[in-house]
MISE-127097 format. One record per residue: residue in three letters; residue number from 0; x, y, z of N, C-alpha, C in turn. Coordinates in steps of 0.02 Angstrom, whole numbers. Each point is the difference from the previous one (the first is absolute). Example, Ala and Ser with C-alpha at 12.3 -4.5 7.8 and 13.67 -1.06 7.14 Angstrom:
@code ALA&pos 0&neast 660&nnorth -284&nup 390&caeast -45&canorth 59&caup 0&ceast 45&cnorth 60&cup 0;
@code SER&pos 1&neast -18&nnorth 53&nup -36&caeast 42&canorth 59&caup 3&ceast -39&cnorth 55&cup 37;
//
This chain:
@code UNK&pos 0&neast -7331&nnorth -1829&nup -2426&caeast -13&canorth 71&caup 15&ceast -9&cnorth 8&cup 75;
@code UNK&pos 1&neast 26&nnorth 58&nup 10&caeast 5&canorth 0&caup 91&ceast -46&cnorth 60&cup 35;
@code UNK&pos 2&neast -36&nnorth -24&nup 42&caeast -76&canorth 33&caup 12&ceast 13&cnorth 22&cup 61;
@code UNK&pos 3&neast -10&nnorth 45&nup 33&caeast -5&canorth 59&caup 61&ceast -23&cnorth -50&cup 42;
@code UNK&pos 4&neast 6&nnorth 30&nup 60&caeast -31&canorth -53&caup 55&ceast -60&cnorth 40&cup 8;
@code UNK&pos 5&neast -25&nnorth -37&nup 38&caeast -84&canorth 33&caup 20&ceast 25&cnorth 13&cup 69;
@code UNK&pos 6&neast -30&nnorth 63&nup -1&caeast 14&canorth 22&caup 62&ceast -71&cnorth -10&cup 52;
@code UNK&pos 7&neast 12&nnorth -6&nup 62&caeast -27&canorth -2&caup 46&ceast -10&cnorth 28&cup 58;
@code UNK&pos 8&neast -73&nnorth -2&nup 28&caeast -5&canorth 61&caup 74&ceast -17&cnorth 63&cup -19;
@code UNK&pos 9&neast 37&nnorth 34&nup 30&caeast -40&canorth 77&caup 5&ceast 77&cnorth 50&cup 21;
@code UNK&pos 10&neast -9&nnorth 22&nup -58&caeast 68&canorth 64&caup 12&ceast -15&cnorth 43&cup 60;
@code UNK&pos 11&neast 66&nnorth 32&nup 18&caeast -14&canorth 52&caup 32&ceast -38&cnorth 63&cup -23;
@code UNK&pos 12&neast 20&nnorth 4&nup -64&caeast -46&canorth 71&caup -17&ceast -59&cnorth -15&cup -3;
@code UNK&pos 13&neast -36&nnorth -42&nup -3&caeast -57&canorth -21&caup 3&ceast -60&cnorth 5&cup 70;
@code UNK&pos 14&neast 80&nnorth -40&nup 39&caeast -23&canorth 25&caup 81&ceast 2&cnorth 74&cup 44;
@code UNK&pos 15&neast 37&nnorth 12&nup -31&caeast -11&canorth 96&caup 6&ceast -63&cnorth 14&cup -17;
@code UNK&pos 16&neast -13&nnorth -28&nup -74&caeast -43&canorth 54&caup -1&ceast -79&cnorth -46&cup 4;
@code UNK&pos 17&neast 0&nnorth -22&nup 23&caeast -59&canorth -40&caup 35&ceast 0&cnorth 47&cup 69;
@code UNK&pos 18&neast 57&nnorth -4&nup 51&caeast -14&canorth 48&caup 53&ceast -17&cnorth 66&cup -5;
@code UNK&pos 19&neast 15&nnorth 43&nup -59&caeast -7&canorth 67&caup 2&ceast -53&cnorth -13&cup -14;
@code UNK&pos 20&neast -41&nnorth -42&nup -23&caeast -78&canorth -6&caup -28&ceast -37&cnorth -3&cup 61;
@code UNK&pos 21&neast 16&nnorth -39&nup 44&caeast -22&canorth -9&caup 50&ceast 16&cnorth 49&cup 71;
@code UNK&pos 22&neast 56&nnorth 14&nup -10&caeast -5&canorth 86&caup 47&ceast -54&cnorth 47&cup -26;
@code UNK&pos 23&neast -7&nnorth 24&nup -76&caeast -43&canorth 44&caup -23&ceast -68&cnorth -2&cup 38;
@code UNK&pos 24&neast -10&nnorth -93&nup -5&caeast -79&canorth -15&caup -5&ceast -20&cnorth 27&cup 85;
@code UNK&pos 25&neast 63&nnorth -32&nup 43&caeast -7&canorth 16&caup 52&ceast -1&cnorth 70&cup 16;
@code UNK&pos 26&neast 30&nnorth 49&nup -14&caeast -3&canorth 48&caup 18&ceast -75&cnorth 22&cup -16;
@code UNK&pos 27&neast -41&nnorth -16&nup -67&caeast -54&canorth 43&caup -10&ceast -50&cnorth -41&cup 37;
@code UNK&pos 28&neast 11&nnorth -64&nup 15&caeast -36&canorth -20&caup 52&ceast -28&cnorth 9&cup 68;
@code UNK&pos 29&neast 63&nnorth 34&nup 26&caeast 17&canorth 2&caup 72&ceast -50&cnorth 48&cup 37;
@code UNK&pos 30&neast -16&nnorth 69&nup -32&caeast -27&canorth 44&caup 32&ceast -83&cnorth -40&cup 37;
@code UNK&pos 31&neast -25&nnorth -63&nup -48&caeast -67&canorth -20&caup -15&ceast -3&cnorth -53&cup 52;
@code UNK&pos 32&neast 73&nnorth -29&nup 10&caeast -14&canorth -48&caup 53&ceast -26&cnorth -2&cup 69;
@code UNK&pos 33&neast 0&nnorth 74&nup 13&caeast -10&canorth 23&caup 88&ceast -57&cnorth 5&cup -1;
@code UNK&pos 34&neast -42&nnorth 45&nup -33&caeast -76&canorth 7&caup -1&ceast -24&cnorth -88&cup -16;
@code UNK&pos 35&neast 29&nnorth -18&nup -45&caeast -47&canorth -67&caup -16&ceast -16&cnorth -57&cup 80;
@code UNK&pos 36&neast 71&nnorth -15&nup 19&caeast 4&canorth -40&caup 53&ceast -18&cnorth 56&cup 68;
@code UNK&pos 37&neast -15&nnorth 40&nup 18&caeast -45&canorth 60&caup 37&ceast -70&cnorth -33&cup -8;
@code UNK&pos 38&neast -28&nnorth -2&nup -65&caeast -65&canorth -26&caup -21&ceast -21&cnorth -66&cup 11;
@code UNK&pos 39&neast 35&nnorth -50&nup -19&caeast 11&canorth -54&caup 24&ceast -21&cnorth -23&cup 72;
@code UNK&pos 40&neast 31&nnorth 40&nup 34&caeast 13&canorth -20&caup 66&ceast -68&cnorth 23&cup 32;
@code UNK&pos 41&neast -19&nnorth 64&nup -27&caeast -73&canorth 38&caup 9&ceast -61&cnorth -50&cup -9;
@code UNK&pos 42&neast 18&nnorth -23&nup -55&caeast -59&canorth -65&caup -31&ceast -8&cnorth -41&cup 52;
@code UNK&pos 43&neast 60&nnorth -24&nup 2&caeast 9&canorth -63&caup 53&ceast -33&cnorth 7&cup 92;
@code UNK&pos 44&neast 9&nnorth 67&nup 21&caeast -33&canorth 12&caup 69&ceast -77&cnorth 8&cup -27;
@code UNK&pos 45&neast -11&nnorth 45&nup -40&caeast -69&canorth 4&caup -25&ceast -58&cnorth -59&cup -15;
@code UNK&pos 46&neast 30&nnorth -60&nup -10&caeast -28&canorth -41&caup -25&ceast 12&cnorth -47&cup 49;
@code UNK&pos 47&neast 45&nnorth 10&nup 54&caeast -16&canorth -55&caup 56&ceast -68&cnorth 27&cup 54;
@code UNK&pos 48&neast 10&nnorth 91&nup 4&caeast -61&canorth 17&caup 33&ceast -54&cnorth -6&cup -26;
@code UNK&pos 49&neast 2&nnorth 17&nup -50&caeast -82&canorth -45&caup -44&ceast -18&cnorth -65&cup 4;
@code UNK&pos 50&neast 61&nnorth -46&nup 13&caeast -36&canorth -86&caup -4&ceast -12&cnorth 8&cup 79;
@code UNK&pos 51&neast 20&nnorth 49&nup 67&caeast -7&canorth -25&caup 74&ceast -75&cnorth 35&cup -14;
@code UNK&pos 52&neast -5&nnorth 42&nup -4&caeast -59&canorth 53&caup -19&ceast -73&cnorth -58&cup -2;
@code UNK&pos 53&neast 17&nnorth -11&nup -73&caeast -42&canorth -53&caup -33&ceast 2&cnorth -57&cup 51;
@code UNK&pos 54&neast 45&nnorth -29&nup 36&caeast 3&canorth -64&caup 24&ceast -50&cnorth -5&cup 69;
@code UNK&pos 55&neast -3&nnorth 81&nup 32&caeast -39&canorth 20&caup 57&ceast -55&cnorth 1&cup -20;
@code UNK&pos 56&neast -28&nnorth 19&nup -63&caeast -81&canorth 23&caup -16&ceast -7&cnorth -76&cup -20;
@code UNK&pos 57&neast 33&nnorth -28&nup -20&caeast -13&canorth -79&caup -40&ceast -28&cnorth -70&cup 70;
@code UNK&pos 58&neast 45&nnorth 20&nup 69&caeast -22&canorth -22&caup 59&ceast -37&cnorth 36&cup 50;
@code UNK&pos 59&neast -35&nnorth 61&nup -15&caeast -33&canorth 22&caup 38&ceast -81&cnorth 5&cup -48;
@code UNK&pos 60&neast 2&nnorth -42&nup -44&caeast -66&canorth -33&caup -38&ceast -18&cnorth -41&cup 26;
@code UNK&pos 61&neast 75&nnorth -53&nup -35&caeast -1&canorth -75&caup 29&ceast -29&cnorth -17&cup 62;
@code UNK&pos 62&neast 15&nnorth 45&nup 52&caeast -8&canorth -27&caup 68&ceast -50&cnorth 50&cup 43;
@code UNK&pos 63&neast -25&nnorth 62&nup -44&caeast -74&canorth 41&caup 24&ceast 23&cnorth 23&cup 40;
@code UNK&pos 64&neast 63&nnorth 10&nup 15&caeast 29&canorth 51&caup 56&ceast 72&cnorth 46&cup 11;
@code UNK&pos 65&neast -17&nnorth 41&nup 26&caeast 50&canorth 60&caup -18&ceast 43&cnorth -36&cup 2;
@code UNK&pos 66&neast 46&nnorth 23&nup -45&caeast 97&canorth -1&caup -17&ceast 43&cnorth 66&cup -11;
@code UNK&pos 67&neast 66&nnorth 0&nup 27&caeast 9&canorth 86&caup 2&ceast 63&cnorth -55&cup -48;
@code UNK&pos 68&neast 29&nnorth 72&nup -27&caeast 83&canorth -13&caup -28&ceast 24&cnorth 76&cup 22;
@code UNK&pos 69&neast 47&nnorth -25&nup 19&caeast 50&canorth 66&caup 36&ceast 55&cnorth 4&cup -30;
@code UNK&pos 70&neast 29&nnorth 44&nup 11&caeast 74&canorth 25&caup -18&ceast 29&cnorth 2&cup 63;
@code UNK&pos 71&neast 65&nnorth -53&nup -4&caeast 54&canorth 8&caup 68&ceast 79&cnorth 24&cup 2;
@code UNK&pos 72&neast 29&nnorth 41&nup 48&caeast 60&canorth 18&caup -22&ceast 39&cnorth -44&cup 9;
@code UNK&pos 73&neast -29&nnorth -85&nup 10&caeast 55&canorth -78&caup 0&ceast -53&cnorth -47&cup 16;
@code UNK&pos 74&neast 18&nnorth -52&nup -12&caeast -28&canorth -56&caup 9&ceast -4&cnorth -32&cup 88;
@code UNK&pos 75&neast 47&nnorth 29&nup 39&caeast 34&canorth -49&caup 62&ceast -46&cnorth 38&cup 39;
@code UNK&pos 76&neast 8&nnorth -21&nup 66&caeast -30&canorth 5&caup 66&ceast 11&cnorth 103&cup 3;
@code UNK&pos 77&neast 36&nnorth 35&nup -29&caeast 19&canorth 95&caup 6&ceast -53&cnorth 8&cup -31;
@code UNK&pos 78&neast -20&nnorth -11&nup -59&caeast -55&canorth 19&caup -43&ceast -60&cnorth 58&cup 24;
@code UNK&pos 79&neast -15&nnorth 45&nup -24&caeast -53&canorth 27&caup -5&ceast -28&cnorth 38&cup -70;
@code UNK&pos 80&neast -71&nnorth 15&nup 10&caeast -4&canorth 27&caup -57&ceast 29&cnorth 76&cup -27;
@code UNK&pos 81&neast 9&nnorth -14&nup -52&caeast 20&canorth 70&caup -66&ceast -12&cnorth -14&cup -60;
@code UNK&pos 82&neast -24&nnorth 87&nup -1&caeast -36&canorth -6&caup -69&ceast 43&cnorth 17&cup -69;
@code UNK&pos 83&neast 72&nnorth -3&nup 34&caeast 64&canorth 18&caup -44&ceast 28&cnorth -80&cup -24;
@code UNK&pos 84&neast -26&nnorth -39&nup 31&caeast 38&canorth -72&caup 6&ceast -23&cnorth -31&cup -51;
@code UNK&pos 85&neast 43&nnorth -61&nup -35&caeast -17&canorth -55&caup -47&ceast -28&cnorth -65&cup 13;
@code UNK&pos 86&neast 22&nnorth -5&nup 65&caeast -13&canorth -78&caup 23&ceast -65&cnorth 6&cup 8;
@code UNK&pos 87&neast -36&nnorth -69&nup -19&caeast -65&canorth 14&caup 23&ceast -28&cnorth -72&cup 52;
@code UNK&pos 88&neast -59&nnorth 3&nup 27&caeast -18&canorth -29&caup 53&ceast -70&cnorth -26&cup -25;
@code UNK&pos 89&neast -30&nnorth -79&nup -24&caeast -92&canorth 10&caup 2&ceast -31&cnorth -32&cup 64;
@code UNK&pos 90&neast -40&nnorth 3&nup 52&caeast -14&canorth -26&caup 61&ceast -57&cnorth -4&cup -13;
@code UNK&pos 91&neast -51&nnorth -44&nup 37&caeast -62&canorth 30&caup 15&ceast -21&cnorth 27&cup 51;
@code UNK&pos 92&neast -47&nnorth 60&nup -8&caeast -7&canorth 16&caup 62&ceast -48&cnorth -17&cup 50;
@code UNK&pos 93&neast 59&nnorth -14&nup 61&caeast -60&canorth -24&caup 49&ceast -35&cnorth 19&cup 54;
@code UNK&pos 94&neast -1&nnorth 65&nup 7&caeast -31&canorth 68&caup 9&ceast -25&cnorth 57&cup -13;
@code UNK&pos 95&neast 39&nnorth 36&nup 48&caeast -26&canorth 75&caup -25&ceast 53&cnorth 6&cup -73;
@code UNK&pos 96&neast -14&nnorth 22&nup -35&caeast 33&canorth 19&caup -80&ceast 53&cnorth 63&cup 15;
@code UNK&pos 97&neast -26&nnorth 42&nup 61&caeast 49&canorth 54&caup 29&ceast 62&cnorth -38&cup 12;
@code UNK&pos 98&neast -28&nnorth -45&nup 79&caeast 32&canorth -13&caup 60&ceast 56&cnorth -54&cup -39;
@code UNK&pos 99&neast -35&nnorth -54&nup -13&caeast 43&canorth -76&caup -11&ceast 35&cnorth 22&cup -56;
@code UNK&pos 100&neast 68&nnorth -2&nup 3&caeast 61&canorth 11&caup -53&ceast 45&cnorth -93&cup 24;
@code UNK&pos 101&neast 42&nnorth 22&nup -55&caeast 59&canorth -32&caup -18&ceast 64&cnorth 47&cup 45;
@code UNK&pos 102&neast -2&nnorth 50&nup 0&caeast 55&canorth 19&caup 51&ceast 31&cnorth -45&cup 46;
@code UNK&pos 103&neast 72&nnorth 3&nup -9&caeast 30&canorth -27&caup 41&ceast -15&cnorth -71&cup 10;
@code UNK&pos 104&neast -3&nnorth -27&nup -66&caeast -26&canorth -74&caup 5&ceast -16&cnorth -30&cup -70;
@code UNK&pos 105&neast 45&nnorth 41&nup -48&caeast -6&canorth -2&caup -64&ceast 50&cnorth -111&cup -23;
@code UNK&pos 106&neast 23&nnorth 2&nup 47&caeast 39&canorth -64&caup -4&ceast -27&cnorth -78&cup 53;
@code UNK&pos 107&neast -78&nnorth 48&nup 15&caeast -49&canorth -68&caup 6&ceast -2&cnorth -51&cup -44;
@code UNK&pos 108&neast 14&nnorth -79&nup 19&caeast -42&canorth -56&caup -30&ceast -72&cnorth 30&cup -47;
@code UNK&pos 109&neast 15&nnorth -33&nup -60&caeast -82&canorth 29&caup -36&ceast -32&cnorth -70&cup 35;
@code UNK&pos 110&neast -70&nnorth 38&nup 6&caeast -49&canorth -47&caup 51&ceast -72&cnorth 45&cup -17;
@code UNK&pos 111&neast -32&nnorth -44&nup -20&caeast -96&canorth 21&caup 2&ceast -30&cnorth -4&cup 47;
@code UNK&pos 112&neast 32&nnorth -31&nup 78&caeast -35&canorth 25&caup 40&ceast 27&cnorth 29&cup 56;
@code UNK&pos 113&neast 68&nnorth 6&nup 19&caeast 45&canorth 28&caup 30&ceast -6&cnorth 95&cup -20;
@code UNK&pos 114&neast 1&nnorth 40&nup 44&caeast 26&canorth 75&caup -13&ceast 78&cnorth 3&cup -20;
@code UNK&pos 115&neast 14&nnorth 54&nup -42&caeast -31&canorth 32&caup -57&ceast -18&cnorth -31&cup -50;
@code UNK&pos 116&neast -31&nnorth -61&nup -12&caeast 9&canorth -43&caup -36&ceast -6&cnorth 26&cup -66;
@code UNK&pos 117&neast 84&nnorth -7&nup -13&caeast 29&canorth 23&caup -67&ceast -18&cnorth -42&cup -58;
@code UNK&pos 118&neast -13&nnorth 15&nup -48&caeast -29&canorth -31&caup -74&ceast 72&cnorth -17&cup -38;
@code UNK&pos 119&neast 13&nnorth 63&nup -26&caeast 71&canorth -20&caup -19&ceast 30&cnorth 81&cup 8;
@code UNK&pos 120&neast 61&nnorth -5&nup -5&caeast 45&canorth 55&caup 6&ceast 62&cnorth -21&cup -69;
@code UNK&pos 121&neast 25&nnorth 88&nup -30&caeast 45&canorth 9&caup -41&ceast 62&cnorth 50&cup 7;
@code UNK&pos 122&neast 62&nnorth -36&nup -7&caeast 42&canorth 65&caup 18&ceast 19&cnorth 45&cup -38;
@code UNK&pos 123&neast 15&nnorth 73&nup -2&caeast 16&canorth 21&caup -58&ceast 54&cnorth -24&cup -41;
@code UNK&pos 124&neast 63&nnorth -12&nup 33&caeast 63&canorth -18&caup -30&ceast -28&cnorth -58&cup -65;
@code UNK&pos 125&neast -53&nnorth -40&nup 11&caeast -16&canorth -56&caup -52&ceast -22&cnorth 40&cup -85;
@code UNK&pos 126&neast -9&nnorth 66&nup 10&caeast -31&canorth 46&caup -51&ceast 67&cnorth 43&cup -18;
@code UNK&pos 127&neast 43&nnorth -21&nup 14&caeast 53&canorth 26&caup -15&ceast 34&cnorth 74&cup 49;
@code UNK&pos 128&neast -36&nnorth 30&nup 9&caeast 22&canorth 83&caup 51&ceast 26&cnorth 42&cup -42;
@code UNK&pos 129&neast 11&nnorth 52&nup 45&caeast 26&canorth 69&caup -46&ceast -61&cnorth 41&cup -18;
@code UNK&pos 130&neast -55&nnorth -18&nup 44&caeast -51&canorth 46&caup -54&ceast -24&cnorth 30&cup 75;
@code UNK&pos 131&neast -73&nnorth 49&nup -7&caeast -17&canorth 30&caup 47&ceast -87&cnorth -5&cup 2;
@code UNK&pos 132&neast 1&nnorth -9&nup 37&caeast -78&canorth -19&caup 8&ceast -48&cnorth 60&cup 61;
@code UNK&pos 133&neast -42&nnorth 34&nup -26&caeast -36&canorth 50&caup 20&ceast -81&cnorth -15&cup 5;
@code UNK&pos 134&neast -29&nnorth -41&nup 61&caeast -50&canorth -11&caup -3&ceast -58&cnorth 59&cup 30;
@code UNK&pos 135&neast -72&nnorth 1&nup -31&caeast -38&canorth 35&caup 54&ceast -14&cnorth -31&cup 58;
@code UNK&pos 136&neast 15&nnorth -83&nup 11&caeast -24&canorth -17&caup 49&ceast 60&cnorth -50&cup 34;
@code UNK&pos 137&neast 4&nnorth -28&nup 43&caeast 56&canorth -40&caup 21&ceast -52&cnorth -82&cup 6;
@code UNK&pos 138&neast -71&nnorth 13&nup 8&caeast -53&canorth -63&caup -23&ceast -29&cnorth 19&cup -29;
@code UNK&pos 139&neast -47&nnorth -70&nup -25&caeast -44&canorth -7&caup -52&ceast -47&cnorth -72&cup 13;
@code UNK&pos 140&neast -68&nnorth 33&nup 26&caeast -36&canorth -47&caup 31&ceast -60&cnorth -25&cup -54;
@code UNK&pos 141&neast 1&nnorth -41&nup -19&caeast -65&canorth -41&caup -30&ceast -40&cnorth -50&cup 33;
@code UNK&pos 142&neast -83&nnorth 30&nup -20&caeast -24&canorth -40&caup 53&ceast -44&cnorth -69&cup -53;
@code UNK&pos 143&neast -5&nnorth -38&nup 24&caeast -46&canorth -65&caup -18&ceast -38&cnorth 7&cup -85;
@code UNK&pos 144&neast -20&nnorth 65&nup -21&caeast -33&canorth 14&caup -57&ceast 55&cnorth 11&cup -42;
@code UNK&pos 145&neast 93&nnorth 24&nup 21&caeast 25&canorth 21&caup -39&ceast 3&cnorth 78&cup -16;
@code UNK&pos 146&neast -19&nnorth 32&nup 73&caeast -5&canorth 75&caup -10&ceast 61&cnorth 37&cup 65;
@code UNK&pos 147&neast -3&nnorth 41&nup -28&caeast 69&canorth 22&caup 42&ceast -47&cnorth 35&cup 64;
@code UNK&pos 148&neast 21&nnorth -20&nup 64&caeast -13&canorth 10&caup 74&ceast 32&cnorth 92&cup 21;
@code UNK&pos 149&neast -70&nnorth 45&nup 12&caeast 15&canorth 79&caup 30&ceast 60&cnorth -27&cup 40;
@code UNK&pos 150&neast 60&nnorth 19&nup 15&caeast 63&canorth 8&caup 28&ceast -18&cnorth 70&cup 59;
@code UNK&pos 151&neast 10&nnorth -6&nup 64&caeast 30&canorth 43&caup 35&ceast -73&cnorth 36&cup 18;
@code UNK&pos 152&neast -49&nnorth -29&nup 11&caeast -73&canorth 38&caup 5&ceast -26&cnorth 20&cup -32;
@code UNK&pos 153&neast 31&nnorth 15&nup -67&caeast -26&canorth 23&caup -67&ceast -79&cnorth -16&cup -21;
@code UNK&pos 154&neast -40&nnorth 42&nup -33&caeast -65&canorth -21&caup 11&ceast -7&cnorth -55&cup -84;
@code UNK&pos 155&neast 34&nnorth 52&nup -16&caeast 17&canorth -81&caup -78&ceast 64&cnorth -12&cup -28;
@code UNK&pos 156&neast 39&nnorth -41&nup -35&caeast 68&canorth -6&caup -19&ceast -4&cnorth 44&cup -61;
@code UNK&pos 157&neast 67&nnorth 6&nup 8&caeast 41&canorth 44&caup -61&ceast 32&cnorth -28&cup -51;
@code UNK&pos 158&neast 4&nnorth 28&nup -52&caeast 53&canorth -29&caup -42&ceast 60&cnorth 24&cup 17;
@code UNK&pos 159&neast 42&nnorth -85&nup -3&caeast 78&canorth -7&caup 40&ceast 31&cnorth 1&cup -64;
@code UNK&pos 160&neast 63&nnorth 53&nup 14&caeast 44&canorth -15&caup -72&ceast 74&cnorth -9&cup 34;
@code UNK&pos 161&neast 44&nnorth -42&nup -24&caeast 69&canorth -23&caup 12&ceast 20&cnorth -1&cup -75;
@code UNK&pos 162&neast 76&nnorth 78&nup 29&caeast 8&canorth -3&caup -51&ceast 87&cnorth -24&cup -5;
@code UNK&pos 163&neast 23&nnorth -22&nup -54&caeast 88&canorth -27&caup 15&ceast 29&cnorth 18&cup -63;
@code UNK&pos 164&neast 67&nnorth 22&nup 39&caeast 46&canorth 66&caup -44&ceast 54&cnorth -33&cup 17;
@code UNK&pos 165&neast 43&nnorth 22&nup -38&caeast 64&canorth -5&caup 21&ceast 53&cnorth 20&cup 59;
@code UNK&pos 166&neast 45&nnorth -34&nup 33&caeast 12&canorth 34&caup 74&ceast 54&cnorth 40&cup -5;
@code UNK&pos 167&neast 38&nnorth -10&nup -82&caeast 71&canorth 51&caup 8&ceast 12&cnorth 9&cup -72;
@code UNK&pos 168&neast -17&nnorth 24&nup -10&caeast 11&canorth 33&caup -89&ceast -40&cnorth -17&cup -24;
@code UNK&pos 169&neast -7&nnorth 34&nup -69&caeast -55&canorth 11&caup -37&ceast -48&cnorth 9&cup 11;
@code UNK&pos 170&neast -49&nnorth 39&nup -24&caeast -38&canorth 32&caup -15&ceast -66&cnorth -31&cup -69;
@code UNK&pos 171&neast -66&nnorth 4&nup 69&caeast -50&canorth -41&caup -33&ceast -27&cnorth 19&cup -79;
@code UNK&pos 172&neast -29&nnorth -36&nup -60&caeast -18&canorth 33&caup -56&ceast -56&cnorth 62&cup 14;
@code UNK&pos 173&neast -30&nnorth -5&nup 52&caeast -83&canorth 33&caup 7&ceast 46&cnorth 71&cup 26;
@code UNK&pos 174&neast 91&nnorth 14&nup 16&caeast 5&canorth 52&caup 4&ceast 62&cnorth 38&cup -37;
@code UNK&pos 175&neast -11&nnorth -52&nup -55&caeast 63&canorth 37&caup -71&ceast 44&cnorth -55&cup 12;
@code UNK&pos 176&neast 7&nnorth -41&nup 42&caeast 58&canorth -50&caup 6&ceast -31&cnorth -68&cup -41;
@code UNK&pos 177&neast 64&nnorth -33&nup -11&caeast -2&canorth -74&caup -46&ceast -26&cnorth -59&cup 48;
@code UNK&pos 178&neast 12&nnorth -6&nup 63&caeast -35&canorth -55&caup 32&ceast -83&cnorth -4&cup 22;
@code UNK&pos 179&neast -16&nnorth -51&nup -25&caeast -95&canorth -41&caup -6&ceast -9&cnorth -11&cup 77;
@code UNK&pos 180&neast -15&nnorth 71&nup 23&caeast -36&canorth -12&caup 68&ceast -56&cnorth -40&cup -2;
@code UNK&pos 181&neast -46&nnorth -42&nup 63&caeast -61&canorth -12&caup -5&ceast -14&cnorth 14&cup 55;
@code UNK&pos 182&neast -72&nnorth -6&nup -3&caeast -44&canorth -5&caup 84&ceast -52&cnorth -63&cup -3;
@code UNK&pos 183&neast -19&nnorth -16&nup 58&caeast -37&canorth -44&caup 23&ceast -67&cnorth 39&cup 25;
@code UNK&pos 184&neast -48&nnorth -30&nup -45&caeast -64&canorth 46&caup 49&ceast -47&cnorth -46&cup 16;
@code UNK&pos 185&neast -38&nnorth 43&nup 66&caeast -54&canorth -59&caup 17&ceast -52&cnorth 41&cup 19;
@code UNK&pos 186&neast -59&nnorth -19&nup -26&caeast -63&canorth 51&caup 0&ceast -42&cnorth -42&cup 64;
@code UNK&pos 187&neast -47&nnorth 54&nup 32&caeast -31&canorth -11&caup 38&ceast -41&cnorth -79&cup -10;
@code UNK&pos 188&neast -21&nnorth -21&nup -54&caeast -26&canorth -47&caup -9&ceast 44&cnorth -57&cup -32;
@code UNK&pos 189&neast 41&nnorth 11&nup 18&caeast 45&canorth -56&caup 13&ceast 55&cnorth -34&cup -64;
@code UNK&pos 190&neast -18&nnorth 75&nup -60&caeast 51&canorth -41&caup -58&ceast 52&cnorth 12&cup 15;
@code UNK&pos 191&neast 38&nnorth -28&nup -29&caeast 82&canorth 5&caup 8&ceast 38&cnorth 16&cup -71;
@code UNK&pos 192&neast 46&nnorth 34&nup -18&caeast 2&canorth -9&caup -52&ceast 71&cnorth 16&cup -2;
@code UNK&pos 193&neast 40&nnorth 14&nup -68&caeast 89&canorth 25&caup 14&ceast -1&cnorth 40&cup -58;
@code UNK&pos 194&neast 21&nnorth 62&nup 15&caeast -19&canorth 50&caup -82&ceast 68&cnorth 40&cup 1;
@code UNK&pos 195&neast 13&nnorth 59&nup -59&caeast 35&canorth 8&caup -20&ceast -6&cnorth 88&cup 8;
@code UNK&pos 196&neast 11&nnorth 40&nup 60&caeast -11&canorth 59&caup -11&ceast 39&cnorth 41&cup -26;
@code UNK&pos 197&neast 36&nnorth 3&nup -56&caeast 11&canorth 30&caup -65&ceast -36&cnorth -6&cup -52;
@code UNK&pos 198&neast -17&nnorth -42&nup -18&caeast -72&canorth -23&caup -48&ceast -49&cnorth 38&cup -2;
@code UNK&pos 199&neast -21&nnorth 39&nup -42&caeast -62&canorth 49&caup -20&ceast -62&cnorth -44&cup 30;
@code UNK&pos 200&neast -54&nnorth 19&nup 13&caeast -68&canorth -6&caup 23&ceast -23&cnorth -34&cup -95;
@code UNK&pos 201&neast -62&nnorth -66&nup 7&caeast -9&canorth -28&caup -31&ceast 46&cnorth -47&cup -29;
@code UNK&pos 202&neast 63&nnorth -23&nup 25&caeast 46&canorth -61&caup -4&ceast -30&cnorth -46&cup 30;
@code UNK&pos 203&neast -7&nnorth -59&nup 3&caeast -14&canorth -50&caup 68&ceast 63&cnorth 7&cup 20;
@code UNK&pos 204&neast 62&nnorth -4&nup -3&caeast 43&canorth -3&caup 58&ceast -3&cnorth 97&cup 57;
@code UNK&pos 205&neast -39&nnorth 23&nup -38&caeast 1&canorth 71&caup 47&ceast -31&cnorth 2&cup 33;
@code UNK&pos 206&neast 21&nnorth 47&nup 64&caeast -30&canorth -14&caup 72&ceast -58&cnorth 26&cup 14;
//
């Protein structure tokens, strides 16, 4: 008796329609991918300024003496501060908290006893980019107890908020849009924290 062959592989109609499956999926996918990787990228700057944040209050315990972290518009010898910028800067300070900056010297040797003697520094590009960063302050001084240092003559510090959005499309959730804005806040006494201002009041992730 004479028996069919077994066939093998994968027909074409098969492979058609595996792709139309996969165009579909893609298509209902696609709209979700921009906001998601928007968010992503948001996370990613957000959570590097929280570990420099933290890393300044964490050595200005350690060592009982002021530490600033700044925001720079680069890392190299052009550098100055902005409070629009990603890159960030931790030094200690070895002065006046006004006077002694990182300006123009953001691409110093890190050194503990050399000026500006830089702690560590981060660039934005490592957090990925594309996002926008809106600080109240361009520093953020902690002193020895872990409390944030009056800025600018101020008779006491403020609460600093940095907040990061997206730099070219979309539109944050906190204003009808699909992308997970966050902010970075830092209270006069020195917490730090990374919250979620779309999030209703009584969330822990709300601001």
């Amino acid at each position: 008796m004479l028996t069919s062959p077994v066939q093998r592989g994968v027909g074409l109609i098969e492979v058609m329609v595996a792709v139309v499956i996969m165009a579909i999926i893609m298509a209902v996918a696609a709209p979700n991918f921009g906001p998601w990787i928007a968010g992503a990228r948001i996370r990613a700057t957000a959570e590097s300024l929280l570990a420099g944040l933290q890393y300044a209050k964490s050595e200005a315990t350690t060592r009982n003496t002021r530490v600033r972290f700044q925001l720079t518009t680069s890392l190299g010898a052009d550098c100055v501060r902005d409070a629009r910028a990603a890159n960030w800067v931790v030094d200690v300070v070895d002065a006046d908290a006004d006077a002694d900056s990182v300006v123009n010297q953001c691409n110093s040797a890190p050194s503990d006893t050399v000026a500006p003697s830089i702690l560590q520094i981060r660039a934005a590009s490592e957090a990925g980019g594309n996002v926008q960063v809106v600080s109240d302050s361009d520093e953020v001084v902690f002193n020895g107890l872990g409390r944030q240092v009056p800025l600018g003559g101020a008779a006491a510090a403020a609460n600093i908020n940095i907040e990061i959005t997206p730099s070219g499309g979309g539109t944050c959730a906190a204003a009808g849009g699909k992308v997970t804005c966050l902010r970075v806040a830092i209270s006069p006494a020195g917490q730090v924290r990374m919250c979620n201002p779309s999030i209703a009041a009584g969330d822990p992730q709300a601001c």
